[in-house]
PDB file of the backbone (N, CA, C, O) and the ligand in Angstrom, with CONECT records:
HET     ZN  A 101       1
ATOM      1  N   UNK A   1     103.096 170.362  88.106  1.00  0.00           N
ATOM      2  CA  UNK A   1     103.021 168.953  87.697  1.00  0.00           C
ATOM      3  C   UNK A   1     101.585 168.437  87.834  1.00  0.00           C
ATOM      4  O   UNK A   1     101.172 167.680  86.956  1.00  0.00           O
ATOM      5  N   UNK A   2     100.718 168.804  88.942  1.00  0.00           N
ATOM      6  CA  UNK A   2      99.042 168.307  89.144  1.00  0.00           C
ATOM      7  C   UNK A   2      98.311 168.810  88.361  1.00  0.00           C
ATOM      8  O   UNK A   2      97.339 168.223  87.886  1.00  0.00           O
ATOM      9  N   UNK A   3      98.782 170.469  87.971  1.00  0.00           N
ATOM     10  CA  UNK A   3      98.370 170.854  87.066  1.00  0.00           C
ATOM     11  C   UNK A   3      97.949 170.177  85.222  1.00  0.00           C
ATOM     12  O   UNK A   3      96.957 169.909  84.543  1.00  0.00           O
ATOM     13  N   UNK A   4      99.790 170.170  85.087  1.00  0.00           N
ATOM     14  CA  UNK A   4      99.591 169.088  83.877  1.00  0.00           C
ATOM     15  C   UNK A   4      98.592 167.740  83.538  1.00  0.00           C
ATOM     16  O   UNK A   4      97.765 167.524  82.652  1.00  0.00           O
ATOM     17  N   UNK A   5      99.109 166.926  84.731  1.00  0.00           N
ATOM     18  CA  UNK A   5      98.287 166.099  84.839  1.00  0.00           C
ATOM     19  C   UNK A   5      96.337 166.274  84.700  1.00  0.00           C
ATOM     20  O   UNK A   5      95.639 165.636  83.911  1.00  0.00           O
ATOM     21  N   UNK A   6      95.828 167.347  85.747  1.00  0.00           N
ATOM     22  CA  UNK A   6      94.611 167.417  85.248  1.00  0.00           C
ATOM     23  C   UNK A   6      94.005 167.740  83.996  1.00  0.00           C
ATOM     24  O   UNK A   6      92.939 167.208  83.687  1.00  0.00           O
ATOM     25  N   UNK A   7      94.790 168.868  82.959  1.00  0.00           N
ATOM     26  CA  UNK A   7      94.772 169.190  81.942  1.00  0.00           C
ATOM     27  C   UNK A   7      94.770 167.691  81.211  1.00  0.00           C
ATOM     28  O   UNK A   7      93.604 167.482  80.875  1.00  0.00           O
ATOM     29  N   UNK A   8      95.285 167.004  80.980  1.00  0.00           N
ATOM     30  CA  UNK A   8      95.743 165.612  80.487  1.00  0.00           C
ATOM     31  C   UNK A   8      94.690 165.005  80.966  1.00  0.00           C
ATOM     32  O   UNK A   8      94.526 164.462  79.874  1.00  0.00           O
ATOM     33  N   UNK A   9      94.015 164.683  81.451  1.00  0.00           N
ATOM     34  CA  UNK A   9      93.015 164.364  82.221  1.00  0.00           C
ATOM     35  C   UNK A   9      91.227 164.470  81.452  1.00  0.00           C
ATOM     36  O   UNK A   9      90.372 163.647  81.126  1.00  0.00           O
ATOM     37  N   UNK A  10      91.394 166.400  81.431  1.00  0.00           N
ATOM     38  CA  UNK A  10      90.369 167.081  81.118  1.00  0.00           C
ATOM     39  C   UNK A  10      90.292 166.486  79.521  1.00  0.00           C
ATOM     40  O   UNK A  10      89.258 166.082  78.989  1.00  0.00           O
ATOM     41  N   UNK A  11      91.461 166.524  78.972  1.00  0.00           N
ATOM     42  CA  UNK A  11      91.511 166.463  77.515  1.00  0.00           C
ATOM     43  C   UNK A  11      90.919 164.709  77.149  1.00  0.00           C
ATOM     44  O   UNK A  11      90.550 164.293  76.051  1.00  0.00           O
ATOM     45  N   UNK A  12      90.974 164.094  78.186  1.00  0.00           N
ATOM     46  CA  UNK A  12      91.023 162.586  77.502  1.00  0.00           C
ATOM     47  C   UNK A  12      89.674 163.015  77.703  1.00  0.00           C
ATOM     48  O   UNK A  12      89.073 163.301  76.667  1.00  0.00           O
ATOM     49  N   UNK A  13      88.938 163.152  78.968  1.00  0.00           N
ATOM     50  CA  UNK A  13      87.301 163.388  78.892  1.00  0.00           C
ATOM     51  C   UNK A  13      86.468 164.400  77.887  1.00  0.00           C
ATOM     52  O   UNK A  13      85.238 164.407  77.937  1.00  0.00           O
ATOM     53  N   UNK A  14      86.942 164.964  77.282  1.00  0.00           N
ATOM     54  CA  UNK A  14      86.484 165.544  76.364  1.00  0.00           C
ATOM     55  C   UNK A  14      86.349 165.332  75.171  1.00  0.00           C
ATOM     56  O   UNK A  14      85.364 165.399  74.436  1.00  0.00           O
ATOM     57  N   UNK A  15      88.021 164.910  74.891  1.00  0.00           N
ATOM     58  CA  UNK A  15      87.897 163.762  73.136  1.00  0.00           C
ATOM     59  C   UNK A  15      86.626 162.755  73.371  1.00  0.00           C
ATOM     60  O   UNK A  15      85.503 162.853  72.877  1.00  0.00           O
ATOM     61  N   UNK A  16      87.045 161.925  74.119  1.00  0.00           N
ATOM     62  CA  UNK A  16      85.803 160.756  74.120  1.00  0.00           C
ATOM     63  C   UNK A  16      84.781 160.924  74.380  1.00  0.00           C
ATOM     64  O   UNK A  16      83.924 160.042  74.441  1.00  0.00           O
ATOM     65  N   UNK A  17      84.574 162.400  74.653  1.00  0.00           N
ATOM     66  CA  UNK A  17      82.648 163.151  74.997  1.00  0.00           C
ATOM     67  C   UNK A  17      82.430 163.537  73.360  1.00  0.00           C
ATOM     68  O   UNK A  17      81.320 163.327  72.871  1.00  0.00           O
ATOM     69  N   UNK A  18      83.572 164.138  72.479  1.00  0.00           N
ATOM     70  CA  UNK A  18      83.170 164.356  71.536  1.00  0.00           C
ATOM     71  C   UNK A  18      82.881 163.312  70.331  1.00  0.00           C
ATOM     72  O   UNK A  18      82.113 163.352  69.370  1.00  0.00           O
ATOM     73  N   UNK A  19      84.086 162.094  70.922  1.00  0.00           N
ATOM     74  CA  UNK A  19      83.726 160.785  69.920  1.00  0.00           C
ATOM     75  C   UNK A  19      82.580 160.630  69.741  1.00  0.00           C
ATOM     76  O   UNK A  19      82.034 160.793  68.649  1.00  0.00           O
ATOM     77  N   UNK A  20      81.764 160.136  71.246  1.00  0.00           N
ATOM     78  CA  UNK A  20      80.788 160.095  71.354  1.00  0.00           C
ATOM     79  C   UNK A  20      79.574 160.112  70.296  1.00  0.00           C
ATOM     80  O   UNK A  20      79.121 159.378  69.418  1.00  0.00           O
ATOM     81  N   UNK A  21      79.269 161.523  70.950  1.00  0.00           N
ATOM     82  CA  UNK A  21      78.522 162.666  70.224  1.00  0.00           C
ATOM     83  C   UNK A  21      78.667 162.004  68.435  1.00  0.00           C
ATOM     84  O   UNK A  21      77.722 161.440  67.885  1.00  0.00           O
ATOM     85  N   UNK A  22      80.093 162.242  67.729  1.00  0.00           N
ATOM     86  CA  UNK A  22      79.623 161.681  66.080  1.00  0.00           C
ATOM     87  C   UNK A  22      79.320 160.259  66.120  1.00  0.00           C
ATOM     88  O   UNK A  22      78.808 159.869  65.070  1.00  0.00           O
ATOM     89  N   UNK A  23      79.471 159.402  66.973  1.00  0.00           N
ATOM     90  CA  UNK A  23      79.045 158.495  66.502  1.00  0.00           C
ATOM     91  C   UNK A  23      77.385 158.294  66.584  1.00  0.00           C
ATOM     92  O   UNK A  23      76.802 157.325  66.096  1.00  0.00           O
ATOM     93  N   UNK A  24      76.749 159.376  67.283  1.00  0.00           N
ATOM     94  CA  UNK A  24      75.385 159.589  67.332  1.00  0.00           C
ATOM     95  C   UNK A  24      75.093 159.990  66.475  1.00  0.00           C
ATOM     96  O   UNK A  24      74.087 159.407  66.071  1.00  0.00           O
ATOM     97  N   UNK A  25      75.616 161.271  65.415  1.00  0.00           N
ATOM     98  CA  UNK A  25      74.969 161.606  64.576  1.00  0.00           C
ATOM     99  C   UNK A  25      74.469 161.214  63.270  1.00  0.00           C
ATOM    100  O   UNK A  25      74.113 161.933  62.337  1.00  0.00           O
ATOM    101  N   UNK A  26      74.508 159.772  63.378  1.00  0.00           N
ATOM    102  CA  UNK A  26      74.212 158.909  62.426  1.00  0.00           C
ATOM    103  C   UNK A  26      72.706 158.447  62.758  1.00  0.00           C
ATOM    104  O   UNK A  26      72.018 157.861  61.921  1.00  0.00           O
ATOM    105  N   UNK A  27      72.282 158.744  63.979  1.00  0.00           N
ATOM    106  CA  UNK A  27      70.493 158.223  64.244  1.00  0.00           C
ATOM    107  C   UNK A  27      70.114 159.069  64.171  1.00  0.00           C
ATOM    108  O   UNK A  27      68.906 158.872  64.307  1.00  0.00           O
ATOM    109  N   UNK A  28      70.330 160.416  63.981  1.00  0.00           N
ATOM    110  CA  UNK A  28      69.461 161.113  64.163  1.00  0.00           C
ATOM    111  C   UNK A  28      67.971 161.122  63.100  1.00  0.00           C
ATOM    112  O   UNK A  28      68.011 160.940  61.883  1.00  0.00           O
ATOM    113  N   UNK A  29      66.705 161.380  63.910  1.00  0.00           N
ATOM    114  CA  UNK A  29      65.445 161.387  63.843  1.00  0.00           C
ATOM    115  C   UNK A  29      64.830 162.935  63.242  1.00  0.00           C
ATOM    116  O   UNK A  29      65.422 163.950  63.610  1.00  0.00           O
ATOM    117  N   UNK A  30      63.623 163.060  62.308  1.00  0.00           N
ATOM    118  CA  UNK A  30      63.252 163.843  62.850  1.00  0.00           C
ATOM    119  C   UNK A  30      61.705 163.888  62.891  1.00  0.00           C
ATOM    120  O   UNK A  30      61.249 162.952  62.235  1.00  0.00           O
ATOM    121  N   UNK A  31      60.626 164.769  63.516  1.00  0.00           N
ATOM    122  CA  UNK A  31      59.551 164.560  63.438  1.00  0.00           C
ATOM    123  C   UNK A  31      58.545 165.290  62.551  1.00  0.00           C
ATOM    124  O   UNK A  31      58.607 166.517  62.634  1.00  0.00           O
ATOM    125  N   UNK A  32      57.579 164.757  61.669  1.00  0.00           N
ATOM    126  CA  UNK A  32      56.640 165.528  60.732  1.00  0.00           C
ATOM    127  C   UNK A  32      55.548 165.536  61.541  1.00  0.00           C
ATOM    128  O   UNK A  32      55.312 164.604  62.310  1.00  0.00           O
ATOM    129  N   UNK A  33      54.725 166.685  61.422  1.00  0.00           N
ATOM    130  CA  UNK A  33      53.921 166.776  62.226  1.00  0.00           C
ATOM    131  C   UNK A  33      52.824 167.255  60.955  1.00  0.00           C
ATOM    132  O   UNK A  33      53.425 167.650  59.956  1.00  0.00           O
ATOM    133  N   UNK A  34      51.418 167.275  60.857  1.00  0.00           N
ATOM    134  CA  UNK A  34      50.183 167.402  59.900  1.00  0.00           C
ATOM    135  C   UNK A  34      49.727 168.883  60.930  1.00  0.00           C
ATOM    136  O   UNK A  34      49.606 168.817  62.153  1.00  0.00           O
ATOM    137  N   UNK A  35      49.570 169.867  60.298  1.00  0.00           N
ATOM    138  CA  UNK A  35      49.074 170.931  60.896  1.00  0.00           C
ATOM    139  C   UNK A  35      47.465 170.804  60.368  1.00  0.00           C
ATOM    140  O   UNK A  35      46.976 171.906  60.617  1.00  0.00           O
ATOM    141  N   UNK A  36      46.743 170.203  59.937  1.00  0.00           N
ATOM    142  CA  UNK A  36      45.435 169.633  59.427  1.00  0.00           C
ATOM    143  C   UNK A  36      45.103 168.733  60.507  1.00  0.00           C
ATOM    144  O   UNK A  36      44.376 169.237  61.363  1.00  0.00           O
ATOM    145  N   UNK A  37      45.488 167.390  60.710  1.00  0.00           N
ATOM    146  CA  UNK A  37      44.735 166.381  61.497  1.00  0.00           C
ATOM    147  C   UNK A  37      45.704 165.786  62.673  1.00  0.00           C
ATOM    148  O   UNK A  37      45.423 164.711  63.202  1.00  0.00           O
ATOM    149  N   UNK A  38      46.750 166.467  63.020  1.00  0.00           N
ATOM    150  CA  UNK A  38      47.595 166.304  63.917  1.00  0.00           C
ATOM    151  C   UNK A  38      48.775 165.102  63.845  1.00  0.00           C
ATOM    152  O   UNK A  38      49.729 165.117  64.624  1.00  0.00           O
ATOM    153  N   UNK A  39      48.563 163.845  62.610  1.00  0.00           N
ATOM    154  CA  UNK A  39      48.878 163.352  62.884  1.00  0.00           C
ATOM    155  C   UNK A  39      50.558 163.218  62.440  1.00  0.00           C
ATOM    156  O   UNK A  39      50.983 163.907  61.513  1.00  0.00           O
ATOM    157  N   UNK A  40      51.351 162.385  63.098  1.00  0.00           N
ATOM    158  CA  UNK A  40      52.885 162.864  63.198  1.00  0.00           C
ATOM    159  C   UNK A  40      53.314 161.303  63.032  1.00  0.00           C
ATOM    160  O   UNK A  40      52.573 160.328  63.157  1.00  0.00           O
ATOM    161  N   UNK A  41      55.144 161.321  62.621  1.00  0.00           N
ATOM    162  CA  UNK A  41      55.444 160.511  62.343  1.00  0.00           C
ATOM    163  C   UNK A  41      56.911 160.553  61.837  1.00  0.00           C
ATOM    164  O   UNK A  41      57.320 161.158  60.847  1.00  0.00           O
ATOM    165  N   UNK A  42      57.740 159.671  62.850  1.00  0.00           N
ATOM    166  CA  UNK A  42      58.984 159.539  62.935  1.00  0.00           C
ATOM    167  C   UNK A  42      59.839 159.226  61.926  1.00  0.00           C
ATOM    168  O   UNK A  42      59.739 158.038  61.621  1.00  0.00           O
ATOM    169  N   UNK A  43      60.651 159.836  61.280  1.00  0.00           N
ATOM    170  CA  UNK A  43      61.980 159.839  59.674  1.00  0.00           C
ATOM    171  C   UNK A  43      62.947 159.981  59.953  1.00  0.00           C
ATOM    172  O   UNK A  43      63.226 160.528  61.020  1.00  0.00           O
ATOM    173  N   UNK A  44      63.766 159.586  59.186  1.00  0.00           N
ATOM    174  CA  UNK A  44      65.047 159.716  59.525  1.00  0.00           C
ATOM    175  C   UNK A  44      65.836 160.773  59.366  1.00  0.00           C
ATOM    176  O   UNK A  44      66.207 160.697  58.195  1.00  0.00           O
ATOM    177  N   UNK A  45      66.327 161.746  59.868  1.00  0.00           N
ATOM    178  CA  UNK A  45      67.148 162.936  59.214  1.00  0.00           C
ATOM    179  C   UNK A  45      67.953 163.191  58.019  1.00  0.00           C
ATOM    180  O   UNK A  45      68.998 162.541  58.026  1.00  0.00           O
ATOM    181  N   UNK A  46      67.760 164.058  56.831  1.00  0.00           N
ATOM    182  CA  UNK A  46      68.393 164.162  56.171  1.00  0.00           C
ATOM    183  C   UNK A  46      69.337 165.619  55.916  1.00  0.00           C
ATOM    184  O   UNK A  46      68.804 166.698  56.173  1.00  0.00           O
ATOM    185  N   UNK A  47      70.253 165.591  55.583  1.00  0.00           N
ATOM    186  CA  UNK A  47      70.981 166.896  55.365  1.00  0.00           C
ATOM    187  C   UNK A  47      69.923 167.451  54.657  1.00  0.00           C
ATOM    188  O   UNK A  47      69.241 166.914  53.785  1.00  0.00           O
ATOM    189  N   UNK A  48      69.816 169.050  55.301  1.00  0.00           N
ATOM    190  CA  UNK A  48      69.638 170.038  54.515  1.00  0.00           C
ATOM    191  C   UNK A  48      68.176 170.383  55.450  1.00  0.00           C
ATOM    192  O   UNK A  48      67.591 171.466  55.464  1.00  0.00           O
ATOM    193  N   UNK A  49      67.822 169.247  56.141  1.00  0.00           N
ATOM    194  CA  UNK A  49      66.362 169.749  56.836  1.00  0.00           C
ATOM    195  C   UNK A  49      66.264 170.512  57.743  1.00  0.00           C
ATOM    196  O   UNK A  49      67.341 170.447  58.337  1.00  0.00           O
ATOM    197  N   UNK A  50      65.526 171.320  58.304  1.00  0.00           N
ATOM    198  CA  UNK A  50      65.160 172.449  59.579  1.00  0.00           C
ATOM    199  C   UNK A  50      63.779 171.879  60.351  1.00  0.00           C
ATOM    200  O   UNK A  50      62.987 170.974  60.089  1.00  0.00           O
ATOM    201  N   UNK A  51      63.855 172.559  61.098  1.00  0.00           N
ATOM    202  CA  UNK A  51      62.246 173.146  61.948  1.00  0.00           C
ATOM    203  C   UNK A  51      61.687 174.015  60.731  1.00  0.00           C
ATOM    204  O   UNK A  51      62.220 174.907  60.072  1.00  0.00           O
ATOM    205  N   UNK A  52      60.457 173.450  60.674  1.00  0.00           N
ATOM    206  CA  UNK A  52      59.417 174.268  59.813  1.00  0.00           C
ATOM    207  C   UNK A  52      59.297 173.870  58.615  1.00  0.00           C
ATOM    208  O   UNK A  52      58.355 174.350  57.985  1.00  0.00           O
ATOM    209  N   UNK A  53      60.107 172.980  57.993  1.00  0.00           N
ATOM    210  CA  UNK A  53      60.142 173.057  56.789  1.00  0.00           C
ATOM    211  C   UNK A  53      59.136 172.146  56.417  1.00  0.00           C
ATOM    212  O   UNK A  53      59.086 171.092  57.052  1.00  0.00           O
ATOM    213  N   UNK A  54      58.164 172.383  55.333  1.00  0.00           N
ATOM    214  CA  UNK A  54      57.300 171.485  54.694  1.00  0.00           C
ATOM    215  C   UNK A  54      57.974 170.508  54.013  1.00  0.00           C
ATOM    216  O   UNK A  54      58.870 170.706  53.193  1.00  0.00           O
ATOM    217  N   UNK A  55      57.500 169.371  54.387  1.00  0.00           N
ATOM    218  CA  UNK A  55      57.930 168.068  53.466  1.00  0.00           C
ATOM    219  C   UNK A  55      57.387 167.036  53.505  1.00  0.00           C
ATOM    220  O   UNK A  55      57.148 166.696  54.663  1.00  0.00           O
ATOM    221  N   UNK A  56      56.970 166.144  52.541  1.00  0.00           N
ATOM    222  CA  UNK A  56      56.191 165.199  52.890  1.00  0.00           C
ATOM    223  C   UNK A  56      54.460 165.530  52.975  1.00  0.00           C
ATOM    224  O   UNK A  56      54.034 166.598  53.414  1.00  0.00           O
ATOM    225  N   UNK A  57      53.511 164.339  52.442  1.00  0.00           N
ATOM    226  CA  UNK A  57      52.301 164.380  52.560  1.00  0.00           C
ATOM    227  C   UNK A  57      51.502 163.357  53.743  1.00  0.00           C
ATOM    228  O   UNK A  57      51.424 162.130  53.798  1.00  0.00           O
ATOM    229  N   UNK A  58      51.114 164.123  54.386  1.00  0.00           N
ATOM    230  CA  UNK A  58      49.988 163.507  55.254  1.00  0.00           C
ATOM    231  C   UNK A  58      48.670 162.224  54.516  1.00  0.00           C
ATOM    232  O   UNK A  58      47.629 162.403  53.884  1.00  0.00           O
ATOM    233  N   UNK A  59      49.475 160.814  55.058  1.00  0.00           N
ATOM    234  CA  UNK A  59      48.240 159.669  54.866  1.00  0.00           C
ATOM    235  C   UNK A  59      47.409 159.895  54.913  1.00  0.00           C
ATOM    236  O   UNK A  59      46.830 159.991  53.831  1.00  0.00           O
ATOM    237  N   UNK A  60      46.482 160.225  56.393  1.00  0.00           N
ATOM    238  CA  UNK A  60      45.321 160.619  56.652  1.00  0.00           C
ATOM    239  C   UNK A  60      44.576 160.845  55.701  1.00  0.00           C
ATOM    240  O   UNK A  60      43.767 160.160  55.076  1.00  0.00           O
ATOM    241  N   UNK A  61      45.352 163.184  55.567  1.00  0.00           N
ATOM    242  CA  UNK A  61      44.375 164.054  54.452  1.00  0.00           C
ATOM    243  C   UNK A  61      45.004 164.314  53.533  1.00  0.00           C
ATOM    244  O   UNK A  61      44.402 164.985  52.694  1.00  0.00           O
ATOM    245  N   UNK A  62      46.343 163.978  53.238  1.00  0.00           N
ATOM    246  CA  UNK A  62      46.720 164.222  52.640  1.00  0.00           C
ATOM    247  C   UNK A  62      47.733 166.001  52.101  1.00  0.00           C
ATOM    248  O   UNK A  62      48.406 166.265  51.104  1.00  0.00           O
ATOM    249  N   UNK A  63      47.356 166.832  53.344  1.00  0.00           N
ATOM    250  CA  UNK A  63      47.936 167.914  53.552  1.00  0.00           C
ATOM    251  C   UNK A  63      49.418 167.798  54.095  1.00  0.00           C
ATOM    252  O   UNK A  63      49.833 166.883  54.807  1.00  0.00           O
ATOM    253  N   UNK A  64      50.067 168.765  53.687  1.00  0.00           N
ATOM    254  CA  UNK A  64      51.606 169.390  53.754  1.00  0.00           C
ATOM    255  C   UNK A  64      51.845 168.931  55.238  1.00  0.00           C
ATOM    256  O   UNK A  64      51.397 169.508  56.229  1.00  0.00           O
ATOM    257  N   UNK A  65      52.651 167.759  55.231  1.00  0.00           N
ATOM    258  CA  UNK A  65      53.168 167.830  56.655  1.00  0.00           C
ATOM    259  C   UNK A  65      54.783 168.702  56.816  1.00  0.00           C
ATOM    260  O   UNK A  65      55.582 169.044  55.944  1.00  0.00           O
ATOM    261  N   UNK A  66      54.812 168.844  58.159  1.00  0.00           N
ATOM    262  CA  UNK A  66      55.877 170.661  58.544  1.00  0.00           C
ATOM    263  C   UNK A  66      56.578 169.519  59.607  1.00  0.00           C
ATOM    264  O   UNK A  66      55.917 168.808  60.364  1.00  0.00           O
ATOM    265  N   UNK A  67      58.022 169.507  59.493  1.00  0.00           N
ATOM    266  CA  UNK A  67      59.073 169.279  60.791  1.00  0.00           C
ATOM    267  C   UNK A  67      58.792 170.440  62.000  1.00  0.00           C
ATOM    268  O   UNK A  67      58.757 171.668  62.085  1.00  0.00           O
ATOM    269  N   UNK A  68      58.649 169.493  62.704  1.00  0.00           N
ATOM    270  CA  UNK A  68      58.386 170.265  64.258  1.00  0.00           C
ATOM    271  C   UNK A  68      59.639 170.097  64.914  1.00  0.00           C
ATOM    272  O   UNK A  68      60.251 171.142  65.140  1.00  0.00           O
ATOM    273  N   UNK A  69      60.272 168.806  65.348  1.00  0.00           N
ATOM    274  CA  UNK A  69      61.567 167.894  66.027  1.00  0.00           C
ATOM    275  C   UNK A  69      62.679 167.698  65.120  1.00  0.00           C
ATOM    276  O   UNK A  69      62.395 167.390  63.962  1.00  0.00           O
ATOM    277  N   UNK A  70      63.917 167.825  65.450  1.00  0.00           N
ATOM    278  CA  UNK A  70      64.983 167.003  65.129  1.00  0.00           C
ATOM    279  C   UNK A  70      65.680 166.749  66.247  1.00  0.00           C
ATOM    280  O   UNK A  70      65.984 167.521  67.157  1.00  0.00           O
ATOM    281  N   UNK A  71      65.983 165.232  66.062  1.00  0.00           N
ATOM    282  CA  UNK A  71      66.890 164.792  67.661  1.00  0.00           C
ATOM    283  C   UNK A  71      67.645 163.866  67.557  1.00  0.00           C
ATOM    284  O   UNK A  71      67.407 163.223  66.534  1.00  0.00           O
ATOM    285  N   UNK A  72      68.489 163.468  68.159  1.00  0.00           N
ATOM    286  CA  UNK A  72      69.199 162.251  67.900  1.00  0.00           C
ATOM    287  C   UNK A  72      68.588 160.954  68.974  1.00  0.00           C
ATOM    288  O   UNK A  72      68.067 161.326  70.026  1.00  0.00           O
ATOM    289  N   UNK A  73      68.642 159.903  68.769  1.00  0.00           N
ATOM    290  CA  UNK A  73      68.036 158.739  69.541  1.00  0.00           C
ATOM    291  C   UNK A  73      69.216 157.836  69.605  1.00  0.00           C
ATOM    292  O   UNK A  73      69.129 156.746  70.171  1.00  0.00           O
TER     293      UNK A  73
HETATM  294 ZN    ZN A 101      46.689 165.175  58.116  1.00  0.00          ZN2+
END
């Protein structure tokens, strides 16, 4: 019976750890970084992006800025 109960227990803390969690994945961030003049700058995540991937042009010089970060905030 304590058994049950903790199981019942475990399960409510876990649904609502996972609610959680999606309702975050709606901020998620990610960061461009300029491998030219260093300079970087916070976007919003879109499907389909990685680490590494070139996207976006650097203000500065105008060179290929590369995702370094993705995170949620
Ligand atoms: Zn630059």
């Amino acid at each position: 019976m304590f058994i049950f109960f903790l199981a019942l227990l475990l399960y409510m803390l876990l649904s609502n750890y996972f609610k959680k969690r999606e309702d975050t994945s709606s901020t998620t961030k990610e960061l461009l970084v300029c491998p030219n003049c260093n300079y970087s700058v916070e976007v919003d995540f879109e499907p389909g992006d990685f680490i590494g991937l070139i996207k976006g042009q650097c203000p500065r010089c105008s060179s290929k800025m590369r995702i370094k970060g993705i995170y949620s905030v």
